[in-house]
C-alpha positions as semicolon CSV with decimal commas, in nm:
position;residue;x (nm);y (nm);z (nm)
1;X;1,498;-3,585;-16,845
2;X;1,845;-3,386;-16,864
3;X;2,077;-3,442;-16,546
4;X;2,091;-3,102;-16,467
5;X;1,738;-3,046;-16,421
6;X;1,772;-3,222;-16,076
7;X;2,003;-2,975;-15,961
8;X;1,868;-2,726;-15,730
9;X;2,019;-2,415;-15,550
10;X;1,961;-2,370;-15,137
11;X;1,903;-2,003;-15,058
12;X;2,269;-1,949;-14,992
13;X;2,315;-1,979;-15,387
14;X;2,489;-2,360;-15,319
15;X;2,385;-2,601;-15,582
16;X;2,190;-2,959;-15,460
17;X;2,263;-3,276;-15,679
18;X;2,001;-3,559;-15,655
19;X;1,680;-3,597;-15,398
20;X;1,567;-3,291;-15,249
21;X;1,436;-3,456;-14,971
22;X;1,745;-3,620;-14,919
23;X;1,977;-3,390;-15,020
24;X;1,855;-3,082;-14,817
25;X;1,701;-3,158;-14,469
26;X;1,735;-2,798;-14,329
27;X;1,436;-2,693;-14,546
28;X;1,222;-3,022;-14,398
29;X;1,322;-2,955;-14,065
30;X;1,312;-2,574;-13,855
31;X;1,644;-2,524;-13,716
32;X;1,665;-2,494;-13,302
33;X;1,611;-2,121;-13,195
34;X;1,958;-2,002;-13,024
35;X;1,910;-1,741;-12,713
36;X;2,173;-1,481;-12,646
37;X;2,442;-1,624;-12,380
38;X;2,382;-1,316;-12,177
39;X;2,047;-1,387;-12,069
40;X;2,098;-1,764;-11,992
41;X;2,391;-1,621;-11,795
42;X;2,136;-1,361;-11,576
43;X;1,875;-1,650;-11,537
44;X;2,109;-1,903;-11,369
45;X;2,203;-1,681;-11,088
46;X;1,852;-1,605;-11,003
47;X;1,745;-1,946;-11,047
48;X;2,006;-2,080;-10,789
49;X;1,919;-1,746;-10,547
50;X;1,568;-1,856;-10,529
51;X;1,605;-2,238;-10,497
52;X;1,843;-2,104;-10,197
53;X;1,538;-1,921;-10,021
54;X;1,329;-2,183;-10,093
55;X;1,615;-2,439;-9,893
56;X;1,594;-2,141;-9,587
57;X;1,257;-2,133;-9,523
58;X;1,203;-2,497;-9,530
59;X;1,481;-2,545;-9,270
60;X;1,400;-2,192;-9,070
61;X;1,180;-2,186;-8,717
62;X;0,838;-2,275;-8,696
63;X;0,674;-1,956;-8,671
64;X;0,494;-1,927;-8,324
65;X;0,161;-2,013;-8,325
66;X;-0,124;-1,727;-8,352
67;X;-0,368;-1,861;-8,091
68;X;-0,452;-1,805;-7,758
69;X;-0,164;-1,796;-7,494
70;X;-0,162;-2,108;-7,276
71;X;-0,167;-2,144;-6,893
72;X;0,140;-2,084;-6,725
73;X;0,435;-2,393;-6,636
74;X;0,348;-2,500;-6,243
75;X;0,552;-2,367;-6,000
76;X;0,850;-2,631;-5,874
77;X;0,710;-2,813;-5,608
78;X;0,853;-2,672;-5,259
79;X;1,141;-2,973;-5,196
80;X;1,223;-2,935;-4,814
81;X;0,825;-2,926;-4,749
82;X;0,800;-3,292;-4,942
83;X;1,113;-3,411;-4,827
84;X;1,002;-3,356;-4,488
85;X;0,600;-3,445;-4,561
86;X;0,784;-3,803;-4,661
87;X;1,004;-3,825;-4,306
88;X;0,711;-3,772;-4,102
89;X;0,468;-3,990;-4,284
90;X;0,747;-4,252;-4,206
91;X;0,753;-4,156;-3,848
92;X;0,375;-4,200;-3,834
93;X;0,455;-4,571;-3,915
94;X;0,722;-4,604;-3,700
95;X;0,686;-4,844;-3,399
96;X;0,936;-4,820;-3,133
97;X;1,065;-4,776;-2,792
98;X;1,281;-4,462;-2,724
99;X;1,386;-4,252;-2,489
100;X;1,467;-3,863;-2,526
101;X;1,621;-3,592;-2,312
102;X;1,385;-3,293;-2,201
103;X;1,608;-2,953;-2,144
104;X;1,490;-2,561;-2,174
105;X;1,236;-2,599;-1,956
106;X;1,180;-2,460;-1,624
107;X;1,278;-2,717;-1,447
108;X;1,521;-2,969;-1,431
109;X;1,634;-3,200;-1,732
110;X;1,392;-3,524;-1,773
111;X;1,397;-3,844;-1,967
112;X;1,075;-3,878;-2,174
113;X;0,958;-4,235;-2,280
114;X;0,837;-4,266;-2,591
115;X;0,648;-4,595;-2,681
116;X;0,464;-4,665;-3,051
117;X;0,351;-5,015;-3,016
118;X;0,276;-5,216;-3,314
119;X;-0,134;-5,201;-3,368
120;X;-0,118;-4,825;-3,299
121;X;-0,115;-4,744;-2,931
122;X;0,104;-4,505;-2,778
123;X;0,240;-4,404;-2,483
124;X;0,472;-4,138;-2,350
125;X;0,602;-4,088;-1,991
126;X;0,636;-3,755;-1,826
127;X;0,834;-3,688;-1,540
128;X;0,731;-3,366;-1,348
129;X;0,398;-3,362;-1,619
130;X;0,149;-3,273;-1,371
131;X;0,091;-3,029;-1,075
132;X;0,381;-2,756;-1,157
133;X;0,661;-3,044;-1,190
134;X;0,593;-3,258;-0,901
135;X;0,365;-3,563;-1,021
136;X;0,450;-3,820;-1,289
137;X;0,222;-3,919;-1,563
138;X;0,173;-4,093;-1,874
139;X;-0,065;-3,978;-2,140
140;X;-0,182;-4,340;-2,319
141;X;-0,399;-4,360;-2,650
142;X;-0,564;-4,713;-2,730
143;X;-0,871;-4,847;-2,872
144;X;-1,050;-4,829;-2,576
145;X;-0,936;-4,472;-2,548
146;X;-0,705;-4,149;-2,440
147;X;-0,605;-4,170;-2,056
148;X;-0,384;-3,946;-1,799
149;X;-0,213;-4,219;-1,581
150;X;-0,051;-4,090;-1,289
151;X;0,235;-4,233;-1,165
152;X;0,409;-4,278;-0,823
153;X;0,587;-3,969;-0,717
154;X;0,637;-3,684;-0,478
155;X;0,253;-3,542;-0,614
156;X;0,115;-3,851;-0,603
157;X;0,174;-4,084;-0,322
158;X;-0,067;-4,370;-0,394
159;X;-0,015;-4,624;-0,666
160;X;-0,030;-4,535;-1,038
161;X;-0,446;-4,510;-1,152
162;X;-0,557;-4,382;-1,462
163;X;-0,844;-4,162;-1,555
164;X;-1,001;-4,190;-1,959
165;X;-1,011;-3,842;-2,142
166;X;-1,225;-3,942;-2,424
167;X;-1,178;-4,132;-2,731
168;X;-0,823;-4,228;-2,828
169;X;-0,789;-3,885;-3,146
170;X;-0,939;-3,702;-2,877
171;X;-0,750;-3,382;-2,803
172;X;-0,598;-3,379;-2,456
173;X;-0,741;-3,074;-2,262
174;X;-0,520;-2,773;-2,232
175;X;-0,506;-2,739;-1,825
176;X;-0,381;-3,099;-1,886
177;X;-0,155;-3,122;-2,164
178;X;0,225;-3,155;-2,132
179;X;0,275;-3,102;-2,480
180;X;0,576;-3,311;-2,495
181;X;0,403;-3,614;-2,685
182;X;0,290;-3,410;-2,961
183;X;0,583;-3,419;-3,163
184;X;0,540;-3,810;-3,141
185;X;0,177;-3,797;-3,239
186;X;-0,054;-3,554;-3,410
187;X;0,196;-3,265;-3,482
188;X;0,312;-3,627;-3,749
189;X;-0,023;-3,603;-3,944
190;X;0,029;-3,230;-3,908
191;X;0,373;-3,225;-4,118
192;X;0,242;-3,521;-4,335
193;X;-0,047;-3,273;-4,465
194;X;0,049;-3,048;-4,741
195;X;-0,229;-2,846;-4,701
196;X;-0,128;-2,728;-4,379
197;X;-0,022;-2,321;-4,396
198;X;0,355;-2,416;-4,323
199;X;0,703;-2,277;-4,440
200;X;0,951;-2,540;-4,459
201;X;1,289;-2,462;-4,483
202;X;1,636;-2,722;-4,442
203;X;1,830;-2,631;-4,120
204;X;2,138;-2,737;-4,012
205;X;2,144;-3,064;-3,769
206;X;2,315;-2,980;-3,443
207;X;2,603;-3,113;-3,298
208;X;2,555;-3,481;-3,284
209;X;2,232;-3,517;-3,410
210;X;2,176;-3,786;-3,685
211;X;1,903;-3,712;-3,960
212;X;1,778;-3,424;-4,172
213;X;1,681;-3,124;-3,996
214;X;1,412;-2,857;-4,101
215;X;1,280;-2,552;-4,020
216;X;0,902;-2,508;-3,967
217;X;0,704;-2,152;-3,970
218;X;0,365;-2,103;-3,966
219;X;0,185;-1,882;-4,274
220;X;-0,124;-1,835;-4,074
221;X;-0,024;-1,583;-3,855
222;X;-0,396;-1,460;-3,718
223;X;-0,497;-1,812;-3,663
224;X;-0,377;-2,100;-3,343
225;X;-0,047;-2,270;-3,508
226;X;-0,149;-2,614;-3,564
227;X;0,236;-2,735;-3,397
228;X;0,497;-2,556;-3,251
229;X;0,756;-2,368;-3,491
230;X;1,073;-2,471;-3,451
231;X;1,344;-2,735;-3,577
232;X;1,226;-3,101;-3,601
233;X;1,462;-3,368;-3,725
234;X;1,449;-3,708;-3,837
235;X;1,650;-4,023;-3,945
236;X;1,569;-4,193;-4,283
237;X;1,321;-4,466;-4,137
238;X;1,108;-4,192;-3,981
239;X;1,269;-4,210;-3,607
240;X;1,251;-3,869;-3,492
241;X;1,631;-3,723;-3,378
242;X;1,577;-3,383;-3,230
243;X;1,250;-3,093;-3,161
244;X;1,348;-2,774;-3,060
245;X;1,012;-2,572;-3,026
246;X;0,833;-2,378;-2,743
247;X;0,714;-2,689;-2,538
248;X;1,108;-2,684;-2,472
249;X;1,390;-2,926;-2,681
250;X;1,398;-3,297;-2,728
251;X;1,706;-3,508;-2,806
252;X;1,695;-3,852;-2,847
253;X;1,910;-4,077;-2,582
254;X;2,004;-4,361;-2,745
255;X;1,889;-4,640;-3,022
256;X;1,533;-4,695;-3,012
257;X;1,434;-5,027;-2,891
258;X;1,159;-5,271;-3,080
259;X;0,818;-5,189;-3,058
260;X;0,585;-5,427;-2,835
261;X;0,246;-5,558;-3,006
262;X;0,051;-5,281;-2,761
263;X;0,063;-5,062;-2,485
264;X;-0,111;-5,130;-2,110
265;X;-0,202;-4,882;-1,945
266;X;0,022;-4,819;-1,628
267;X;-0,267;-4,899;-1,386
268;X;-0,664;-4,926;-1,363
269;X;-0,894;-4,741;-1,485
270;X;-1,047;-4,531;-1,177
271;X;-1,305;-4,234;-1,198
272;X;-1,104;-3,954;-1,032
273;X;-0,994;-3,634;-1,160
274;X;-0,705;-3,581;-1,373
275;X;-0,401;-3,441;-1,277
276;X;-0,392;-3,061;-1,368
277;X;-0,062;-2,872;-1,498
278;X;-0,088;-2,624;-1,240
279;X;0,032;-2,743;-0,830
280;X;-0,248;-2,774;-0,589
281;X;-0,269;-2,482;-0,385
282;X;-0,222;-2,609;-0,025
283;X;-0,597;-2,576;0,170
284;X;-0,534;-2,357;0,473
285;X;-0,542;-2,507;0,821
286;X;-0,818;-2,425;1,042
287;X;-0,791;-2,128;1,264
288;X;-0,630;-1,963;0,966
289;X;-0,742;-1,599;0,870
C-alpha cells in the first residue's frame, strides 16, 4: 500500500503520519469540560459562608429546653438560726459547775448556781426564789424526779427539805417557777429545734462577754412564747455567757468548774408544800378585826 494512504487529517485540517490510534488520542479520549472562572469564583465564597454557619451553630448555646418549668432553687438556709441551733445543742451536752450574776430584777443582785452533772441531773440555786424574795431554793431534776428544795434562810428557818413536783421533764408549776433555770434547761431543746416559730438574728456581745450573741423573736405572736425573747449568748463548747430576757439578765461569774457524776438533792425528801413565789400573807392575831 502507498505511504501516503496512512496519512490522515484531524478536524483542524493537520495531517497524522502513522497509527491512528497512536498518533491521535484526542479523538479516543473526550477532552475535560472547562467551567467559566466566574462561577467557580461565586461558588467558593458561598461555600466558605456556609461551612462558617455550620462552625456557629455547632459552637452556639444550647437552646433552652421546651418542657415543663422545674421547681424553684431552696431558699438559703437561715445561718444565725443554725449557728445558734448548733451552740445550744452543745450546751445541752455541757456538764458543768457555774455560777452567774442575777441583775434587773426587783430586787437585789443574786448569784445563781448552775450545776449539769455528768449522767444528766441538774440543779440550780436561787437566792430570794420563793415567797416574794425571802426564801432560798433549789429546783433539782434527777431520775427519781423534779423537786423544790428549800433552803435555810430568812423564809425558811428550819433545815433545807425538799418536796418532789413530778417526774424529772415535768414542767415546774407557774405559782412556783423562778424561771431563772430555764435558760440552762428546756429553753436548750427549745433553740436546738428548728421547728420552733423563732427569728434569729446575730447581736452584738456586750461589754465583756465572751461568745456569740443572738437575738431571739418569737413568729407566733397569738400563741404562749415557748422561751423568753431576748439576747442569749454562748462560748464555742456550748457554755452559756450571757441571757438578757424578761425573767431579768444573767452574766456568767467566772470559769465554770467540772461537772460532778450527779446531783443530791440538798436535803430529804419530806411531803410538805412547796414554796410559792408569792410571800405568805402574815395570819392576823387574835382579837384582830
Amino acid at each position: 500500500m502507498p505511504r501516503h494512504a496512512d496519512r490522515r487529517r484531524d478536524s483542524r485540517g493537520a495531517v497524522a503520519v502513522g497509527n491512528p490510534a497512536q498518533n491521535d488520542p484526542v479523538h479516543d479520549h473526550p477532552r475535560p469540560v472547562r467551567r467559566p472562572i466566574g462561577v467557580l469564583t461565586l461558588l467558593l465564597p458561598v461555600s466558605s459562608v456556609l461551612a462558617l454557619l455550620a462552625g456557629c451553630a455547632a459552637d452556639g448555646p444550647t437552646a433552652p429546653p421546651t418542657g415543663p418549668p422545674s421547681d424553684p432553687a431552696p431558699a438559703p438556709a437561715d445561718t444565725a438560726r443554725d449557728e445558734l441551733a448548733a451552740l445550744a445543742a452543745a450546751a445541752r451536752d455541757r456538764h458543768l459547775t457555774a455560777r452567774y450574776t442575777l441583775s434587773g430584777t426587783d430586787g437585789p443582785t443574786r448569784d445563781i448556781t448552775v450545776t449539769s452533772a455528768n449522767d444528766g441531773s441538774w440543779r440550780v440555786d436561787v437566792p430570794g426564789g420563793a415567797l416574794g424574795g425571802t426564801a432560798d431554793v433549789a429546783l433539782v431534776a434527777t431520775p427519781d424526779g423534779l423537786f423544790q428544795c428549800a433552803l435555810p434562810s430568812a423564809g425558811h428557818s428550819g433545815p433545807a427539805s425538799c418536796v418532789r413536783l413530778g417526774d424529772r421533764d415535768d414542767a415546774v408549776p407557774h405559782r412556783l417557777d423562778p424561771r431563772v433555770q430555764h435558760p440552762f434547761t428546756d429553753w436548750l431543746e427549745v433553740l436546738t429545734d428548728r421547728r420552733t416559730a423563732l427569728s434569729v438574728s446575730v447581736a452584738t456581745a456586750p461589754p465583756g462577754v465572751p461568745g456569740s450573741c443572738y437575738a431571739v423573736e418569737s413568729t407566733a405572736a397569738s400563741l404562749t412564747p415557748p422561751l423568753d425573747v431576748g439576747i442569749y449568748c454562748y462560748q464555742p463548747d456550748g457554755t452559756p455567757t450571757f441571757v438578757r430576757a424578761a425573767l431579768g439578765t444573767l452574766t456568767l461569774a467566772g470559769p465554770p468548774g467540772p461537772a460532778p457524776d450527779t446531783v443530791p438533792l440538798a436535803g430529804p425528801v419530806v411531803a410538805g408544800e412547796p414554796l410559792g413565789q408569792q410571800a405568805e400573807q402574815a395570819s392576823p392575831s387574835p382579837g384582830t378585826p
